[in-house]
N, C-alpha and C positions, 0 to 999 in steps of 0.2 A: 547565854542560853536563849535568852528571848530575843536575841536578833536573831540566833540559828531560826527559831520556829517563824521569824516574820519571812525571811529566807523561804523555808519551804513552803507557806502558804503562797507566797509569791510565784512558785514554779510549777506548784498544783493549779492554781488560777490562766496560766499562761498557758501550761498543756492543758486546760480546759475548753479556753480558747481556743487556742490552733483544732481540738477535735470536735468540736462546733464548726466551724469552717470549713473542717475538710468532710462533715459529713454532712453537708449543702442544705438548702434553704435558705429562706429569709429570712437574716440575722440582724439585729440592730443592737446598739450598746447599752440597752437597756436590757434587753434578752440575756445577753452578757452578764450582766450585772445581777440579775433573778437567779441563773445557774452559779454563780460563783459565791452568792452572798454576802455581796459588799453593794458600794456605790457606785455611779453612772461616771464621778469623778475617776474612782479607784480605776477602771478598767480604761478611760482614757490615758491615763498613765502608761495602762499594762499594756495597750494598745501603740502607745510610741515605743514601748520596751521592743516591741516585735519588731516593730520600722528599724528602729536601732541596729538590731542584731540581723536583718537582711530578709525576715520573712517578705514573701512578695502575697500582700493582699491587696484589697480597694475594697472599694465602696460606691453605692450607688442607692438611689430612690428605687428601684426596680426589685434588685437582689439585695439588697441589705451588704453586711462584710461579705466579701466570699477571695478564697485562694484563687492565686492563677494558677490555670487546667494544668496538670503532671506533675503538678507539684504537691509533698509529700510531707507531713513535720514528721514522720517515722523513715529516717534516713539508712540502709545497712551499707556501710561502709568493708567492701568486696575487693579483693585484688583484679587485675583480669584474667591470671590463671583459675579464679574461684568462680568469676562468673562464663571463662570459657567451660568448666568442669558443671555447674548447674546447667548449661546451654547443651552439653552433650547425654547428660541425666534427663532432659528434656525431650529432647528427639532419641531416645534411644525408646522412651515411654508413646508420649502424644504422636498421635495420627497411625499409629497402630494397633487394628481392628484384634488382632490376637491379644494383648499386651491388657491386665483386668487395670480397672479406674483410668481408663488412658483420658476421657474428659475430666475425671477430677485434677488430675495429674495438672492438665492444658491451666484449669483454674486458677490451682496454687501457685503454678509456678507465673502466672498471668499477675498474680498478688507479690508475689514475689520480689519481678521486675518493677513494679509502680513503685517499689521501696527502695531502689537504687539511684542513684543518682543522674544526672540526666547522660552523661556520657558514657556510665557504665552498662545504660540501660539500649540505647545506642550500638553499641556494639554487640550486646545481644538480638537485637534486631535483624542487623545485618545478616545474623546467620552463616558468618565466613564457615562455620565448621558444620559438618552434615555427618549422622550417626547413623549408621544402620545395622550395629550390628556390636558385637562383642570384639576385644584385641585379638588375631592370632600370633602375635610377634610383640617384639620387647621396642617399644617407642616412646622411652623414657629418655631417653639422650639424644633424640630429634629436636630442633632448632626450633621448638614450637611459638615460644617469645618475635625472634624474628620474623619467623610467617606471618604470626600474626599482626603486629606492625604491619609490616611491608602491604601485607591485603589491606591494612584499613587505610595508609597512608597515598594505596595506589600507586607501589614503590617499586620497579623492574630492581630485577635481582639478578647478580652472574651467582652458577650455582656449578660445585663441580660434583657432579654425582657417580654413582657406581651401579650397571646396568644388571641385576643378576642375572638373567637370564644370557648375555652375553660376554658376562665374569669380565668387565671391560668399564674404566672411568673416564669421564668427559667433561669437560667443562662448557657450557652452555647460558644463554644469557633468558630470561624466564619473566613473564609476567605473570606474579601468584593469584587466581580468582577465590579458589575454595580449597578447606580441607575436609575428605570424606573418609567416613566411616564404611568400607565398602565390604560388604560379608564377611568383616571379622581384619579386614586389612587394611590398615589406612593410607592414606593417598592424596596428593598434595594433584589439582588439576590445577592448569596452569600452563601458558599458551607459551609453548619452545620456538623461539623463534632462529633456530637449527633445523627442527620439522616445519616452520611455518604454520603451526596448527594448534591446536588446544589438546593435550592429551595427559594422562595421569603418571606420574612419578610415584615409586614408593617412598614414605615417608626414611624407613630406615635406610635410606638409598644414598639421601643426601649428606655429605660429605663434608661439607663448608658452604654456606652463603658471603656475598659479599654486596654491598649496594654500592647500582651505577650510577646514583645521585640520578635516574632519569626514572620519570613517573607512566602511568599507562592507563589507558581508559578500559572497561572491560564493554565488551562491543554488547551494544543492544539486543542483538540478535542472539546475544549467545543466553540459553537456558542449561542451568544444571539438571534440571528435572529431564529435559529432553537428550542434556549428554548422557544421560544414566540409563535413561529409557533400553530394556533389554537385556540390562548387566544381569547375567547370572554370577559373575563373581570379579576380580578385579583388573583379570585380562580382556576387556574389550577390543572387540575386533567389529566386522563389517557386521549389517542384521543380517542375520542369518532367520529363515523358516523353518521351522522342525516339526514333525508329527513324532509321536511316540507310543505307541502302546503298552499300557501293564498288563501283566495277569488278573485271571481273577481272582487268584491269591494274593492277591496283593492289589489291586484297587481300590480297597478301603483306605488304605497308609497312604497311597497316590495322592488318592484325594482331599485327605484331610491335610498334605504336605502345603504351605505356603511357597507359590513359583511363583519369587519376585520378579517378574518379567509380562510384558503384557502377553494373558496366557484364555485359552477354555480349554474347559473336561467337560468332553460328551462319553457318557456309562452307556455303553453297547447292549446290544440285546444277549450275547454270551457272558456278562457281569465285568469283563475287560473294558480298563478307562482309557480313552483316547485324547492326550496331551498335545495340543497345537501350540503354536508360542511362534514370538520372534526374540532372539537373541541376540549379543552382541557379540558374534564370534565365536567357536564350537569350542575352543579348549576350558571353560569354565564348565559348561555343560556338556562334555565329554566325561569328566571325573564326576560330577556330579551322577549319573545315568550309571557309572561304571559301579558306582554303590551299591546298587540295586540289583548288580548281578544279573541273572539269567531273565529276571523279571521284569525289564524295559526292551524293548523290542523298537530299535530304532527304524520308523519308514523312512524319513526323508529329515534331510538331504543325504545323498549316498558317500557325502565326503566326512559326515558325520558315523555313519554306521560303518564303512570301511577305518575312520581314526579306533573306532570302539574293537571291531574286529582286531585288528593290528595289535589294539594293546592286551584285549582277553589271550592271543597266542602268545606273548610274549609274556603273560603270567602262570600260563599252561609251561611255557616250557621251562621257565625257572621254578615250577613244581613238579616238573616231572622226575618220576623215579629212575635214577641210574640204571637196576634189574625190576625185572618185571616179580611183583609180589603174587606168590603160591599161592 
């Protein structure tokens, strides 16, 4: 019993130390020694016990003991499915102006990372995975393990995928950059070198990865924030320029709507909000505007308002009545 108790004074004296250290100033082994209530002896000891076991401190006339920088004794030992899953709980919160505590949020999870360990934290860094938005589809059986690898190791991928929109599979050779969260649909960008370009895959799309043992640099030039620039959803296309008009029944709702795209609303002098923007392509903001029903009023571009046109008769005429009602 009384080795157990010299045991744990031994373990309470050494986490006392390590949290003297890690919460900076100028530390000497006598300072040590006053907080723990032993001697100058005792804590030399406790002080090789730490050498021992790999703590990285020193010592100097200036700073007294102190840690080296990012380093932690409170260690959370994470899988990297757990810390890609904090990483997307992160950005689904921080840097959005809607989203309540989104700085507290930035904080904790800022406290978070300092507690993981240097490679886990690393990879949180990097940021391979980009959130914006809630799932609309089931990407539970996506290859998420190998993406992820393959982006940190900077690993070219042969990848056979399945086109839905062209109900058609292909097999293609892919350097992976990011994976996004893009209004609800996830999305694997990533430079096809079939297209010779950098463009986005759906996640449930792909089919089989295999690796070509051959690596890939992601080009300097290339920004995700600039590839995204415009997405109203996860069909990008060319920037397109759009003017839009609401009602004034509906301008309130316009306006308080979040249009992820660089956007202004100028309020008319008839209470009608006038929605400028550049897009990425008209088929995402074609469905979007068709929500809205009679109350978007598409100006420009005319390829826009004629797609809107098109689809409103084509809704008319799968409701129209066989006989005309009495």
């Amino acid at each position: 019993m009384a080795t157990r108790h010299r045991r744990g004074f031994a373990l309470t004296r050494l986490f006392q130390i390590l949290t003297l250290m890690y919460g900076g100033g100028r530390l000497t082994q006598r300072d040590f020694a006053v907080a723990c209530g032993c001697s100058d002896r005792q804590i030399g000891r406790d002080l090789d016990t730490l050498r021992e076991i790999g703590v990285p401190f020193d010592c100097n006339r200036q700073q007294g003991y102190f840690l080296e920088e990012h380093w932690s004794p409170l260690l959370l030992t994470l899988t990297m499915q757990e810390v890609m899953a904090l990483l997307l709980a992160r950005q689904s919160i921080v840097g959005r102006a809607e989203m309540p505590y989104a700085h507290s949020a930035q904080t904790a999870f800022d406290k978070i990372a300092g507690l993981l360990p240097a490679n886990l934290r690393a990879q949180m860094e990097e940021e391979a995975v980009a959130y914006y938005s809630a799932g609309k589809r089931n990407y539970a059986a996506a290859p998420w393990g190998q993406l992820l690898d393959a982006m940190h190791r900077r690993e070219r991928l042969e990848m056979h995928y399945y086109t839905i929109g062209r109900d058609a599979t292909s097999t293609r050779k892919i350097d992976p950059y990011h994976i996004v969260w893009l209004h609800g649909f996830c999305h694997l960008i990533a430079y096809c070198h079939t297209r010779r370009q950098a463009i986005n895959f759906a996640l449930d799309g792909i089919l089989a990865l295999r690796s070509t043992g051959e690596t890939f640099a992601v080009p300097a030039s290339f920004s995700l924030a600039e590839y995204l620039k415009g997405a109203a959803g996860p069909l990008l296309g060319e920037p397109t320029e759009i003017k839009v008009r609401f009602d004034a029944e509906t301008a309130r709702w316009a306006k308080r709507r979040i249009w992820e795209f660089p956007h202004t609303l100028a309020e008319q002098p008839d209470g009608t909000l006038l929605l400028s923007g550049t897009v990425r392509g008209i088929d995402d903001i074609r469905k979007e505007l068709l929500a809205w029903g009679r109350h978007a009023h598409v100006l420009e571009p005319a390829s826009l308002a004629v797609a809107i046109h098109e689809e409103a008769c084509a809704i008319a005429a799968l409701y129209a009545p066989d006989e005309k009602i009495p």
